[in-house]
C-alpha positions as CSV (number, residue, x, y, z in Angstrom):
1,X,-97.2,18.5,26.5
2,X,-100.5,16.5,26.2
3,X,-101.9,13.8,24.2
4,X,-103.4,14.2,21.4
5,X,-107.4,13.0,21.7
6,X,-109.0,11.6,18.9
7,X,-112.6,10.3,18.3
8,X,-112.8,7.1,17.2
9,X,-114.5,5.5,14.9
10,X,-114.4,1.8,13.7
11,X,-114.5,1.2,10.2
12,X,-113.8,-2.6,9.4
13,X,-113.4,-5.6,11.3
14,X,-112.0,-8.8,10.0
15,X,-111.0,-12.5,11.3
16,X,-107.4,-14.1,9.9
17,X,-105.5,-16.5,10.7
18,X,-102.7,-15.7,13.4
19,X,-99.6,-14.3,11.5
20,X,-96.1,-16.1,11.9
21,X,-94.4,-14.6,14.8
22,X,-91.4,-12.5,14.1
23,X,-88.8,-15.2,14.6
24,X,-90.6,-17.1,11.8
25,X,-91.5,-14.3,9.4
26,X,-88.0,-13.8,7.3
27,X,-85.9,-16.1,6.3
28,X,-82.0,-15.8,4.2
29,X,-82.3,-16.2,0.6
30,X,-79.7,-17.9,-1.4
31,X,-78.1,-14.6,-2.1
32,X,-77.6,-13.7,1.6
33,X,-80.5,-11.4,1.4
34,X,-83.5,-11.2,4.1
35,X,-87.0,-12.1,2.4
36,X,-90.0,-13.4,3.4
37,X,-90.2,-16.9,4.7
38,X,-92.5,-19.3,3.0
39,X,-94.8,-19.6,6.0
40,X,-95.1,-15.4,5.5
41,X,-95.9,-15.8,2.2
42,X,-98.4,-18.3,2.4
43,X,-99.9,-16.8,5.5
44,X,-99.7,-13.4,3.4
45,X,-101.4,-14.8,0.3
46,X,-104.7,-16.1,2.7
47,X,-104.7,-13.2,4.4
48,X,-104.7,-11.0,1.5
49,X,-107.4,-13.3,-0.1
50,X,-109.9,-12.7,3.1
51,X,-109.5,-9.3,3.3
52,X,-110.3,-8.9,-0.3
53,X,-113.5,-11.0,0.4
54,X,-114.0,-8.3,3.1
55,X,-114.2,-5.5,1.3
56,X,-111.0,-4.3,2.6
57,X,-109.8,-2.1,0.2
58,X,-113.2,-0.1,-0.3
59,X,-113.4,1.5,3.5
60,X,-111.4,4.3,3.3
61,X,-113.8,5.6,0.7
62,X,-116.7,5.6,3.2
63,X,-114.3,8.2,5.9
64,X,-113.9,10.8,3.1
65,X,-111.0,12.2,5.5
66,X,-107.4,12.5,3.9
67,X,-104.9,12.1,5.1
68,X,-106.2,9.0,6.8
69,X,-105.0,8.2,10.5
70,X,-106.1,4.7,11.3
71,X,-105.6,2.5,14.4
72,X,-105.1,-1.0,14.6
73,X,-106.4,-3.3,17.5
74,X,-105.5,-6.9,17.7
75,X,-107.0,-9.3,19.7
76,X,-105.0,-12.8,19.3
77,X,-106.8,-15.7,19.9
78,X,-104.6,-19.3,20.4
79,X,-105.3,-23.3,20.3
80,X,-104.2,-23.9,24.1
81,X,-103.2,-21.4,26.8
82,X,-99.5,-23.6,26.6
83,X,-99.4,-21.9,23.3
84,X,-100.7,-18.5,24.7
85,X,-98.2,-18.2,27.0
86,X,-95.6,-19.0,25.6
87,X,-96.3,-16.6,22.4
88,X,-95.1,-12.6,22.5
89,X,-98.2,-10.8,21.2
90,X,-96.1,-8.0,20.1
91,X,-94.2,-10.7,17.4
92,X,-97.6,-10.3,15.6
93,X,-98.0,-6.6,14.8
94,X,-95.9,-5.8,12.0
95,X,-97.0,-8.6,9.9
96,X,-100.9,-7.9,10.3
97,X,-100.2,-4.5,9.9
98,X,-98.7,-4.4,6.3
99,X,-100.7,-6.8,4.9
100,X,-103.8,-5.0,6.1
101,X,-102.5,-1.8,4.9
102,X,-101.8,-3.5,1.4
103,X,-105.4,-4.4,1.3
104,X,-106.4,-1.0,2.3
105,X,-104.6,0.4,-0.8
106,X,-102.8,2.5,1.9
107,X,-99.3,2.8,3.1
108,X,-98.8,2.1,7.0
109,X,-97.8,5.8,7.9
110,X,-100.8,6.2,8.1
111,X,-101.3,4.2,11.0
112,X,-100.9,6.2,14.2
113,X,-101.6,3.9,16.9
114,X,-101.7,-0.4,17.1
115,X,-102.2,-2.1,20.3
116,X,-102.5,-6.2,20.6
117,X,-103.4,-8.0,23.4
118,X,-103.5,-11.9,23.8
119,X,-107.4,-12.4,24.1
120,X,-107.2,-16.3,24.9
121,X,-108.6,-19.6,23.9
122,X,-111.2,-19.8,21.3
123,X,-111.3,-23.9,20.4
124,X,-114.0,-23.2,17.6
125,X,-111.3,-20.2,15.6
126,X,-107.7,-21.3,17.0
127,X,-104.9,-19.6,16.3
128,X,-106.4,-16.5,15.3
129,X,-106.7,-12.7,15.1
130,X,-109.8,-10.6,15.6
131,X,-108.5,-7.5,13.8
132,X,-110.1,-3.7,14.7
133,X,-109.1,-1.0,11.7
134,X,-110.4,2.2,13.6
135,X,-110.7,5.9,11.9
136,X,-108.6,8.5,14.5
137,X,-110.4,11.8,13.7
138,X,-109.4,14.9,14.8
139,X,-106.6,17.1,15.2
140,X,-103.4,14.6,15.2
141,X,-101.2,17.6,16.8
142,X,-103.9,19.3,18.8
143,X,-102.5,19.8,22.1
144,X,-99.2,19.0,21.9
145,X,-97.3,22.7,21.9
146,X,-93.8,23.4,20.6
147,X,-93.2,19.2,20.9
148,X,-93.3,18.7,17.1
């Protein structure tokens, strides 16, 4: 069995504010049901609104490839590297990654590969993420024999 290899091709790239961390993001409502915190939803709502200002929603149109296999790179930036290191970078993912796909118009099956990485201190954006939406094209089972 091999990997499959894919060109890559970046499509949109976008600044928001860091997401809640997975420990933060849900919260029980008074019905004993999990939902979204109200940091998530306000982090949500601002996200949503500077992703919209980005255009977010129109990119796909330029790949005219269906069905669409994106990747996701995040680069976190913090306020202090107390606060870097003490931060799991994976806590991030799942929130970026929905509301991104949201503003795509797409849903996040599509997404074949995410990778984050803490990318350090930036005192003039803290508390950040530099997000990479990247078009995988190619083949998405080239390669890989009898495995699927």
């Amino acid at each position: 069995m091999t990997k499959p290899s894919w060109i890559e091709q970046i499509i949109f790239q976008v600044v928001l504010p860091l997401p809640p961390s997975a420990n933060k993001r849900m919260t029980v409502s008074n019905t004993g049901q999990m939902i979204n915190s109200k940091l998530t939803r306000q982090w949500k709502q601002r996200a949503s609104t500077l992703l919209l200002k980005a255009k977010a929603d129109q990119v796909l149109a330029t790949l005219g490839q269906t069905p669409y296999k994106l990747a996701l790179h995040l680069d976190c930036w913090f306020d202090s590297l107390s606060v870097m290191a003490k931060n799991d970078v994976d806590n991030r993912i799942k929130s970026a990654q929905d509301v991104i796909t949201t503003a795509m118009g797409i849903d996040d099956s599509h997404v074949y590969r995410t990778s984050a990485q803490k990318a350090g201190v930036d005192n003039w954006n803290p508390a950040c993420i530099k997000v990479t939406v990247l078009a995988l094209i190619g083949n998405v089972t080239e390669g890989l024999g009898n495995a699927y």
